[in-house]
C-alpha positions as CSV (number, residue, x, y, z in Angstrom):
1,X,20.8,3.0,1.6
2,X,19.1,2.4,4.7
3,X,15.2,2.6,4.7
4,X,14.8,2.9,0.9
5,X,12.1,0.4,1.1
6,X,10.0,2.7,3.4
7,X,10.5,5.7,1.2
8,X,9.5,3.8,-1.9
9,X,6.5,2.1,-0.2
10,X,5.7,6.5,0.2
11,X,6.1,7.0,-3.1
12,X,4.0,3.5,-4.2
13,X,1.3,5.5,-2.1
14,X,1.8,9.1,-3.7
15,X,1.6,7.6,-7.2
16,X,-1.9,6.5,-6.3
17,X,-2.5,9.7,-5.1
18,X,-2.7,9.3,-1.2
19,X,-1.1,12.2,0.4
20,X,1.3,15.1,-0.2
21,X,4.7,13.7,-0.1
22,X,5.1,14.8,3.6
23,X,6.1,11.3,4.7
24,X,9.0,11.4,1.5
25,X,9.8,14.4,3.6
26,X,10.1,13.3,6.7
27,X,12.0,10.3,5.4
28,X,14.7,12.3,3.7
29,X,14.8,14.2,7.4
30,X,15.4,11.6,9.4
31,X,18.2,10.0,7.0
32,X,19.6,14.2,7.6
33,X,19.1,13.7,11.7
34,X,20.7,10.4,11.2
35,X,23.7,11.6,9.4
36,X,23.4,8.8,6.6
37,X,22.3,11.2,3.8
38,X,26.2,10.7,2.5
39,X,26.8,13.4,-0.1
40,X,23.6,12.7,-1.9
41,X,22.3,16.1,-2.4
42,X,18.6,14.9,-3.8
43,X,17.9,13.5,0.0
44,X,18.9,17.2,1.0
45,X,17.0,18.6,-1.1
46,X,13.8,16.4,-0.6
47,X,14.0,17.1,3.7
48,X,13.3,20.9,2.2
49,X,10.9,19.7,-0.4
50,X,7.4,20.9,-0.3
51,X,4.3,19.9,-1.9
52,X,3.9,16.9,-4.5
53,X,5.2,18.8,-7.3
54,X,8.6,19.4,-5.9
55,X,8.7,15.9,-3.9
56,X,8.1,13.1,-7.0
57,X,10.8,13.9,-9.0
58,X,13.2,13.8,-5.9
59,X,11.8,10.8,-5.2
60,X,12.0,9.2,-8.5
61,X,15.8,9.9,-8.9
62,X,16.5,8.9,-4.9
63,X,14.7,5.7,-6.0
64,X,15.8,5.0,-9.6
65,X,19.6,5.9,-7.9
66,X,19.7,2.9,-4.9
67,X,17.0,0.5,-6.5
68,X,17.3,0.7,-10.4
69,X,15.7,-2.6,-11.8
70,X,15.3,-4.0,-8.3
71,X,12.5,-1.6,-7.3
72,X,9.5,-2.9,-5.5
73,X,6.8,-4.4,-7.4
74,X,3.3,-2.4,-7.5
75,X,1.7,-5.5,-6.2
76,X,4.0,-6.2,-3.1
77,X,3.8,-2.5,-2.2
78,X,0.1,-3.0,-2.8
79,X,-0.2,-5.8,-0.5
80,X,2.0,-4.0,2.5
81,X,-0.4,-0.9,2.0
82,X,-3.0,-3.0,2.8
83,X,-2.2,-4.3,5.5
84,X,-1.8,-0.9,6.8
85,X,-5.3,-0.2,5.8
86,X,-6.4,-3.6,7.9
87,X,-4.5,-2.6,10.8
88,X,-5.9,0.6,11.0
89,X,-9.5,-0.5,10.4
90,X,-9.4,-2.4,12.7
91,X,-8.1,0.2,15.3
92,X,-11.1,2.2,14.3
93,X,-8.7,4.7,12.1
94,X,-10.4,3.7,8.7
95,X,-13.8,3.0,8.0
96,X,-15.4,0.7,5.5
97,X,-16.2,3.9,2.9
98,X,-12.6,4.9,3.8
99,X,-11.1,1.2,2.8
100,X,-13.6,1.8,0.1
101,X,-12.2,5.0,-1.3
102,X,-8.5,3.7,-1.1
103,X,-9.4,-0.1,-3.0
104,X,-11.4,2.2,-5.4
105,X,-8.3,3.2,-6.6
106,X,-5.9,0.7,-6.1
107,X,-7.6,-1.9,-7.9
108,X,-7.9,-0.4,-11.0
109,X,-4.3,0.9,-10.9
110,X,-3.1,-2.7,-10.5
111,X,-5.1,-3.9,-13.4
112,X,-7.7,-5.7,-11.4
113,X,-5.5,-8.3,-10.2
114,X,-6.9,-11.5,-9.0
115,X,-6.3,-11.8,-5.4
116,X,-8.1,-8.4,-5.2
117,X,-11.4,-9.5,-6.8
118,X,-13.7,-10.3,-3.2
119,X,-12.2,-7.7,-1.4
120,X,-12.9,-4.6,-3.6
121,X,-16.3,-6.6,-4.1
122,X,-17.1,-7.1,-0.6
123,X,-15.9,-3.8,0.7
124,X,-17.7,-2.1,-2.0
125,X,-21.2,-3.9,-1.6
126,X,-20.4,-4.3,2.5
127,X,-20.8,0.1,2.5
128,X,-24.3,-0.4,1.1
129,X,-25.4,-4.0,2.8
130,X,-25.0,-5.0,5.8
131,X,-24.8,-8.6,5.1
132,X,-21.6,-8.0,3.4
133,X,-19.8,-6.5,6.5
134,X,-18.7,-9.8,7.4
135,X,-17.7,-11.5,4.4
136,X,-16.0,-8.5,3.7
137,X,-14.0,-8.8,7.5
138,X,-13.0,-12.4,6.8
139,X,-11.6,-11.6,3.3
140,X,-9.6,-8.6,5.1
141,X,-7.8,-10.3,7.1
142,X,-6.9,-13.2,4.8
143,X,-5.6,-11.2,2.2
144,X,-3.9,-8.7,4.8
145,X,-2.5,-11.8,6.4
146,X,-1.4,-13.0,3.4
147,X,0.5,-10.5,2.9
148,X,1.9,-9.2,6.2
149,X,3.6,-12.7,5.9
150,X,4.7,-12.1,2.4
151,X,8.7,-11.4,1.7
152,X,7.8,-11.0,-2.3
153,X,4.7,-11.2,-4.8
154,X,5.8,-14.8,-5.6
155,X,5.8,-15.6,-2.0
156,X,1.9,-14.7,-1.8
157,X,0.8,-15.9,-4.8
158,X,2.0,-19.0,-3.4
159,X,-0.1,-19.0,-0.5
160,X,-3.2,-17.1,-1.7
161,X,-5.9,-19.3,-2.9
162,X,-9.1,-17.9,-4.6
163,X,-11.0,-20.9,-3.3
164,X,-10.6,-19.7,-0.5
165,X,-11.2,-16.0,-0.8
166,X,-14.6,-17.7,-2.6
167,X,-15.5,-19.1,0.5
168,X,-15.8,-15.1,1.8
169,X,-18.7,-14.9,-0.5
170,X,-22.3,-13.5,1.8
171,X,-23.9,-16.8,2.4
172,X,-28.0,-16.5,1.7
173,X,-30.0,-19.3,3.4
């Protein structure tokens, strides 16, 4: 199935509770324009789908159909969605409070994994404190580096080092 990454990376975010489902629509629309809906009748039925309530389900199934036990791992979708967030922070898109709002609830929903730790800390204290704007910068753009290189979860926890992330700490003189 072609794209079933993107759509699950959709549905990673609509889990959490960003959005409507309209991008799992728009998905399933373009695999109708494209012709490469085969005879699946769930992706024909998702292009028409409206509102969260009708789109999950569809999703699920499309999902649990062409990725069974191989599905993405929270984490890894995690990480991509992040550096999403980065990219559009820094195109002036997201704000601080917004990359906030959205580690607010990722963290948590992850279980408070470690390579999250400074960031949600530094972003949180960094809306309130000005001093923490740019430790909280630095450990952006490590961690989204991190994993814009990524190709799995094993792959960055390779790479990722909390020494490093603890060098993103404010430093008071």
């Amino acid at each position: 199935m072609e794209a079933i990454a993107q759509l699950e990376f959709e549905y990673f975010r609509l889990r959490l509770g960003y959005g409507d489902g309209v991008e799992c629509v728009e998905w399933a629309t373009e695999r109708l324009g494209n012709d490469q809906e085969g005879d699946d009748l769930d992706i024909v039925t998702l292009a028409g789908a409206r509102g969260r309530d009708e789109v999950i389900p569809l999703v699920e199934t499309i999902i649990d159909r062409y990725c069974g036990s191989n599905r993405t791992d929270d984490e890894f979708a995690a990480g991509k969605y992040i550096v999403k967030l980065r990219a559009d922070y820094v195109q002036g898109r997201e704000t601080i409070q917004s990359v906030d709002s959205a580690l607010s609830i990722l963290y948590p929903k992850l279980g408070y994994p470690n390579w999250l730790v400074m960031l949600a800390r530094n972003c949180e204290y960094a809306t309130d404190i000005p001093a923490f704007e740019e430790s909280f910068e630095r450990e952006f753009s490590y961690i989204a580096t991190l994993w814009a290189e990524a190709k799995s979860k094993a792959e960055f926890s390779v790479k990722y080092s909390r020494e490093v992330s603890n060098q993103h700490d404010v430093k008071y003189c």
